[in-house]
C-alpha positions as CSV (number, residue, x, y, z in Angstrom):
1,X,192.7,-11.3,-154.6
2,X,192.4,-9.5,-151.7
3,X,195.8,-9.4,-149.2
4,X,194.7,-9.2,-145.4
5,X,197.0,-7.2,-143.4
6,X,197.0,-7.1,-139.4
7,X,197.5,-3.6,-137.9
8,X,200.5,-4.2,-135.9
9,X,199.3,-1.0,-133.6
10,X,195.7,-2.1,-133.2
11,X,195.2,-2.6,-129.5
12,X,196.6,-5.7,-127.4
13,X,193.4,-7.1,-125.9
14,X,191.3,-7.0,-129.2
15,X,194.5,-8.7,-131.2
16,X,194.5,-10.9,-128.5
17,X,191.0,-12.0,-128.8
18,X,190.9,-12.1,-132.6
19,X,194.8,-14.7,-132.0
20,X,193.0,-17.0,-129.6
21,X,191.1,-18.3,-132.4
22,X,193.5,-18.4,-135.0
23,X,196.1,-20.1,-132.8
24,X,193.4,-22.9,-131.8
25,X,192.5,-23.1,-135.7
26,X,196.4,-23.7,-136.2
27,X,196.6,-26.1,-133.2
28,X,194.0,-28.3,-134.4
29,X,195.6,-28.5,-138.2
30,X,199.3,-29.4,-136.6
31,X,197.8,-32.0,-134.7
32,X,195.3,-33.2,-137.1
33,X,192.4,-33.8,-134.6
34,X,188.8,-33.2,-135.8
35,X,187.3,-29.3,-135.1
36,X,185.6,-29.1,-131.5
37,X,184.2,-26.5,-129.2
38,X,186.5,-25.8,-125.9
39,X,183.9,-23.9,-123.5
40,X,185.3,-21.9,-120.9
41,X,182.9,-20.6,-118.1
42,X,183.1,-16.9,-117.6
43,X,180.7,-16.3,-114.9
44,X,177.5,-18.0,-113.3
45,X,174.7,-17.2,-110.9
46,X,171.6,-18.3,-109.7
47,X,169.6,-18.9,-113.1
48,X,172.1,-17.5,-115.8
49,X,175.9,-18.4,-116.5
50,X,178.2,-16.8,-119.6
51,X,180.6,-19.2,-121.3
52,X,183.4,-17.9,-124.0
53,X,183.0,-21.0,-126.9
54,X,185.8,-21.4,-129.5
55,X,184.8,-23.3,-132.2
56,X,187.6,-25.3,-134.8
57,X,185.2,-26.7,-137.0
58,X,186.3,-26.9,-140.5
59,X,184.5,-27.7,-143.9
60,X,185.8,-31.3,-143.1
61,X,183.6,-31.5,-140.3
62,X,179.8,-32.7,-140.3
63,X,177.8,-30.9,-138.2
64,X,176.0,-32.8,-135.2
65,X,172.7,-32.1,-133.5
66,X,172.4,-29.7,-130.2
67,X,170.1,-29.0,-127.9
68,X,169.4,-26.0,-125.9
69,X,169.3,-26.6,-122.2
70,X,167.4,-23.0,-121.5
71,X,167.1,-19.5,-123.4
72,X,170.5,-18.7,-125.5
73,X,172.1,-15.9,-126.9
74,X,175.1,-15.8,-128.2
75,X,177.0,-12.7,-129.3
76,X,179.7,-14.0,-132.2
77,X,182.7,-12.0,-132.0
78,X,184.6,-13.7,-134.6
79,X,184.6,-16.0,-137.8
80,X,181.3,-17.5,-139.1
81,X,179.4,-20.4,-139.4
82,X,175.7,-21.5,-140.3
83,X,173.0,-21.9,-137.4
84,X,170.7,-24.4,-138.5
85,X,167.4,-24.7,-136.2
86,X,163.3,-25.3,-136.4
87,X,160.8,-22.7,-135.1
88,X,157.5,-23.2,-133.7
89,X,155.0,-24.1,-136.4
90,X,157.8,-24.2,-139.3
91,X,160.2,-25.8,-141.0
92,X,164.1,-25.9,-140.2
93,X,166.1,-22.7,-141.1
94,X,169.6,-21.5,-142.0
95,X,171.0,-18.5,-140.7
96,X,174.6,-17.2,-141.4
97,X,176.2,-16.3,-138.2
98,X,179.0,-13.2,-138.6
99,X,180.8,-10.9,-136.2
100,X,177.8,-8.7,-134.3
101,X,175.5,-11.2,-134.9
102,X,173.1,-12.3,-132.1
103,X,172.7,-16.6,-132.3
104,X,168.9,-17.2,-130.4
105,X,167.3,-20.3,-129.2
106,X,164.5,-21.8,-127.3
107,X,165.1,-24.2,-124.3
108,X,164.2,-27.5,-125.4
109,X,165.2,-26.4,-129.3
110,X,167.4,-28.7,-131.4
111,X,169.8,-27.0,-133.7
112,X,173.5,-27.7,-136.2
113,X,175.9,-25.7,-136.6
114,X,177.9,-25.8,-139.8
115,X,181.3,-24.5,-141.2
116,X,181.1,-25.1,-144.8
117,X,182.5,-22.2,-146.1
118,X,185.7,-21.5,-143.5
119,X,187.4,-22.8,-140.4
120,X,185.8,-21.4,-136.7
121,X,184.1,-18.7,-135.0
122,X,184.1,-17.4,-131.6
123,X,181.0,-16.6,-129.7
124,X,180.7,-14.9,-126.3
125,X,177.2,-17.6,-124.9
126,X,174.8,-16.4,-122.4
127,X,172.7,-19.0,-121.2
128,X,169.5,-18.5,-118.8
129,X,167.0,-20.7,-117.1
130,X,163.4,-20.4,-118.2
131,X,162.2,-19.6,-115.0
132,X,165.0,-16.4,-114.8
133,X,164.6,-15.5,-118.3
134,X,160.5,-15.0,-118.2
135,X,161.5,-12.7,-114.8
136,X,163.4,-10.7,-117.2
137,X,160.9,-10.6,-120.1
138,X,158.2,-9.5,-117.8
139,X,160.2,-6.7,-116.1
140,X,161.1,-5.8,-119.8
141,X,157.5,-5.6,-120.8
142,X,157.6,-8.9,-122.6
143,X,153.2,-10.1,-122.7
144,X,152.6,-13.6,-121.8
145,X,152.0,-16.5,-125.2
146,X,155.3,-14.1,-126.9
147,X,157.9,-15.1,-124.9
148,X,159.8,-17.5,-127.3
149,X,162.3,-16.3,-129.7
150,X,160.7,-16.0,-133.3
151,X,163.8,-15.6,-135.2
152,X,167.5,-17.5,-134.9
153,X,169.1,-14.7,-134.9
154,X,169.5,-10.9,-134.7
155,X,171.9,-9.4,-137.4
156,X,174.9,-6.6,-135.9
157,X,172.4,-3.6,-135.4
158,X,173.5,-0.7,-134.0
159,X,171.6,-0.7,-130.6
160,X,173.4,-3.3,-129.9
161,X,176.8,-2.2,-130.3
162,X,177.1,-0.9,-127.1
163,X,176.5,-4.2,-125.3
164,X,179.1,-6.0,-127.6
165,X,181.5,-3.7,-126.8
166,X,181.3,-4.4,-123.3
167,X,181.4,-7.8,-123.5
168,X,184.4,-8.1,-125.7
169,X,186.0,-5.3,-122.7
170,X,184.7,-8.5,-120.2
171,X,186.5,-10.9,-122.3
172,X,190.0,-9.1,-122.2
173,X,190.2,-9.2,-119.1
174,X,188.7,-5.9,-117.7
175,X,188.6,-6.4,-114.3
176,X,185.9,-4.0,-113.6
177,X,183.2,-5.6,-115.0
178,X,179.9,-7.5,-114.0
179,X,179.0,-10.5,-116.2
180,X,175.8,-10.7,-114.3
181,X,175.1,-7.1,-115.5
182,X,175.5,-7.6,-118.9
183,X,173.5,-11.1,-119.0
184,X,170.4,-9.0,-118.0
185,X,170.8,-5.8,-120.0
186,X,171.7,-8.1,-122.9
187,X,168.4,-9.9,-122.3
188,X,166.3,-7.0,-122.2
189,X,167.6,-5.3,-124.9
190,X,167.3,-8.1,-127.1
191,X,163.7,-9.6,-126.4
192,X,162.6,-5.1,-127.4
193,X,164.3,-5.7,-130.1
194,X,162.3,-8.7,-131.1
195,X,159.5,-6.9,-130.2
196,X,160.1,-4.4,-132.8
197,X,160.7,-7.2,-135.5
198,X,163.9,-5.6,-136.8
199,X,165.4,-8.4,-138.7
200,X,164.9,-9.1,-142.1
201,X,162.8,-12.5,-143.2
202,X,165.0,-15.1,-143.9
203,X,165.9,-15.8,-147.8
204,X,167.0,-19.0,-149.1
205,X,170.5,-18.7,-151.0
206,X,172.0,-21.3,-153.4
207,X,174.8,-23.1,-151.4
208,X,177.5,-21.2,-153.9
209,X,176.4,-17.8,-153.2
210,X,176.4,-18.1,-149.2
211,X,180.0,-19.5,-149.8
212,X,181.2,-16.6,-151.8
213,X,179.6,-13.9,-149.7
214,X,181.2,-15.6,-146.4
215,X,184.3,-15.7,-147.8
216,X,184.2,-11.9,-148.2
217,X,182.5,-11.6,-144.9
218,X,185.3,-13.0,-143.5
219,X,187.9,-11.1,-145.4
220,X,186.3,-7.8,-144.0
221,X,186.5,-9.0,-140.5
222,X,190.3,-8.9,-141.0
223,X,190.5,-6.1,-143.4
224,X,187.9,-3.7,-140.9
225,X,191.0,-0.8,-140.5
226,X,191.3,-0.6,-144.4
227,X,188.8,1.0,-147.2
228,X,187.4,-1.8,-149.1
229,X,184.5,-0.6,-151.6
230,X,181.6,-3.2,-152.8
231,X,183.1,-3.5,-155.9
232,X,186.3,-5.2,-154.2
233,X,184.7,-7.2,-152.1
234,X,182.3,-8.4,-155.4
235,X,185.2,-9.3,-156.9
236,X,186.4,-11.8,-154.1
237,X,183.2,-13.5,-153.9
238,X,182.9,-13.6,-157.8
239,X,179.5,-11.7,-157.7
240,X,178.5,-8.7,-160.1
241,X,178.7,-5.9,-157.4
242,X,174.8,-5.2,-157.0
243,X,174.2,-9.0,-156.7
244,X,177.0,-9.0,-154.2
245,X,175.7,-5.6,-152.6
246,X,171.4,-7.8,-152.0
247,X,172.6,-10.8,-151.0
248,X,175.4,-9.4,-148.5
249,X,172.5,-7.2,-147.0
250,X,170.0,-10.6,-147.4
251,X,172.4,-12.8,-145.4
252,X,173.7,-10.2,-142.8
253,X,171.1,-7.7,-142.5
254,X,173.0,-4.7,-142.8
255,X,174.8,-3.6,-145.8
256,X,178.9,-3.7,-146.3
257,X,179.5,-0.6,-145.3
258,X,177.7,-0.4,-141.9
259,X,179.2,-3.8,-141.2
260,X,182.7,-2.6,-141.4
261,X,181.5,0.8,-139.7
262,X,179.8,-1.3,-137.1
263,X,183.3,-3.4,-136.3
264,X,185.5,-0.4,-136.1
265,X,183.1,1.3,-133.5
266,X,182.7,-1.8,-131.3
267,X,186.3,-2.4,-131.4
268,X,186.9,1.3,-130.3
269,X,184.1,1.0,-127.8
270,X,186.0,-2.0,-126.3
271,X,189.1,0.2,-126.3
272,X,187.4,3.1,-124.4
273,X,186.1,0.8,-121.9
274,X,189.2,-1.7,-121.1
275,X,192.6,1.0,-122.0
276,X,193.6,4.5,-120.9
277,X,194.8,4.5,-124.6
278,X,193.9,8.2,-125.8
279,X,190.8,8.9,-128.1
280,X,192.6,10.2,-131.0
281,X,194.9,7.1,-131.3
282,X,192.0,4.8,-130.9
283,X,190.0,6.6,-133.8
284,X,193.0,6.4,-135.8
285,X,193.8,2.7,-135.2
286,X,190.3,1.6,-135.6
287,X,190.4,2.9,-139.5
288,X,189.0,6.5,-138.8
289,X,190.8,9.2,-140.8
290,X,190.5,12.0,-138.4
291,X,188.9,12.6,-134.8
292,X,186.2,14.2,-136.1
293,X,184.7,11.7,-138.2
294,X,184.9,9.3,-135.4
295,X,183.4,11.4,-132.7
296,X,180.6,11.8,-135.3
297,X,180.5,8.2,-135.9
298,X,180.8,7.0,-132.6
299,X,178.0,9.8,-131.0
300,X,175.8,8.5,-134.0
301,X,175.6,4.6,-132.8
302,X,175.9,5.2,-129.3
303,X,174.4,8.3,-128.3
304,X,177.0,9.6,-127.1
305,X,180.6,10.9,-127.7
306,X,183.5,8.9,-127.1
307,X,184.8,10.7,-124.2
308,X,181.1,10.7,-122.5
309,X,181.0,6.7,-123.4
310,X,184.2,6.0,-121.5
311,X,183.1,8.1,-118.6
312,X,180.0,6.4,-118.8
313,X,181.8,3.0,-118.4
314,X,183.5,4.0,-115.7
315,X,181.0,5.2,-113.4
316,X,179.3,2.0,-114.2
317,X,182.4,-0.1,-112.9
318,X,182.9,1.9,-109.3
């Protein structure tokens, strides 16, 4: 069994961010209540408004239809959960939803969310009216008859690290920082993405299987600034380790190792962005042996170095 352990030096904010949802989790069982979403709303304008939703759902809990209002994505920052929706001209899908993870939909498009296999996620919701949205895909190149979102989600890709740093820098409080910014560099980035039809089809699991592999997925959310191999995290779902390995990559889209690589970076991007804290001691608490690794690391999933990202940010806040 694996034993998670909480870096007691990892930075405030992101501890912070990760507590919020495990003190609501805990609230919710000492009380006894049923699991609900609380929706705070981060920032609004003309056509677009964020919202930070934390989710207490449980496996006790049936899931209830949704609709969306107007064009949604929402980055999840924490736990998991199962997005449940219909495309055009097909039948219902399931998507698992795990930190990095982009949640998509339509206006008008009914969808579930489930927590079958563990208790609450967060998710960071950007929400834009059709009208404001189609602005944005045409400035973005988007050609008219393509606008809708193909796909329920997109899964934690590296292009979009950058802007899930920031957010999660928004969310802790960074006073510096434009929500309005964000919603439309978020939107653009992700309708090229769909453009490029990055994400892998969607393949049907047996109910079992998605429970074991969440398990673990939620496992290396909490164990992100410690080496776990394939092989461990097999073993916790109760998988052979190259069955474990296909349907890890099948559900998430990216394999183990870039999804704990993928973590570490955004939560040191976040860092960069929102603390004066200095580089070395954020490459060290964000589970990088050495600076040199992570300047590697870091330059190869943003583009730049660490220093040049957090100079970056800065001139972007003035």
């Amino acid at each position: 069994m694996l034993v998670i352990v909480i870096d007691p030096t990892g930075d405030v904010f992101l501890a912070k961010i990760a507590a919020e949802l495990e003190q609501a989790i805990a609230q919710r069982a000492l009380l006894g209540t049923k699991g609900q979403a609380a929706v705070k709303l981060l920032a609004a304008g003309p056509g677009w408004k964020v919202e930070d939703v934390v989710c207490t759902s449980g496996p006790q809990d049936r899931r209830f239809e949704e609709q969306h209002a107007g064009y949604t994505i929402a980055i999840v920052i924490a736990g998991t959960f199962q997005y449940r929706a219909s495309l055009v001209r097909s039948r219902a899908r399931s998507e698992v939803m795990a930190a990095g993870s982009l949640v998509l939909g339509n206006p008008g498009q009914c969808f579930e969310c489930g927590h079958e296999h563990g208790a609450g996620d967060r998710c960071i919701s950007f929400w834009y009216l059709p009208e404001y949205f189609e602005r944005i895909a045409a400035d973005a190149g988007c050609r008219a008859g393509k606008l809708d979102f193909a796909l329920l989600r997109l899964p934690p890709l590296g292009p979009l690290s950058p802007l899930i740093a920031r957010a999660c820098a928004g969310l802790a409080g960074d006073s510096n920082f434009s929500w309005e910014e964000l919603s439309l560099d978020l939107a653009a980035r992700t309708i090229g993405l769909i453009s490029e039809d990055v994400s892998p089809q969607s393949v049907i699991e047996p109910p079992a299987v998605i429970a074991r592999v969440t398990k673990a997925l939620r496992a290396v959310e909490r164990l992100r600034d410690r080496e776990v191999t394939v092989v461990d995290l097999a073993r916790e779902a109760g998988l052979s380790p190259y069955h474990f390995l296909r349907t890890f990559q099948r559900l998430t889209g990216i394999t183990p190792h870039q999804y704990v690589r993928r973590l570490r970076l955004r939560d040191a991007a976040s860092s960069l962005i929102a603390s004066s804290r200095k580089i070395v001691d954020i490459a060290l608490d964000s589970g990088f042996g050495d600076v040199s690794n992570f300047n590697r690391a870091f330059k190869a999933e943003f583009g730049v170095s660490p220093r040049a990202f957090r100079l970056k940010s800065n001139r972007r806040q003035v």
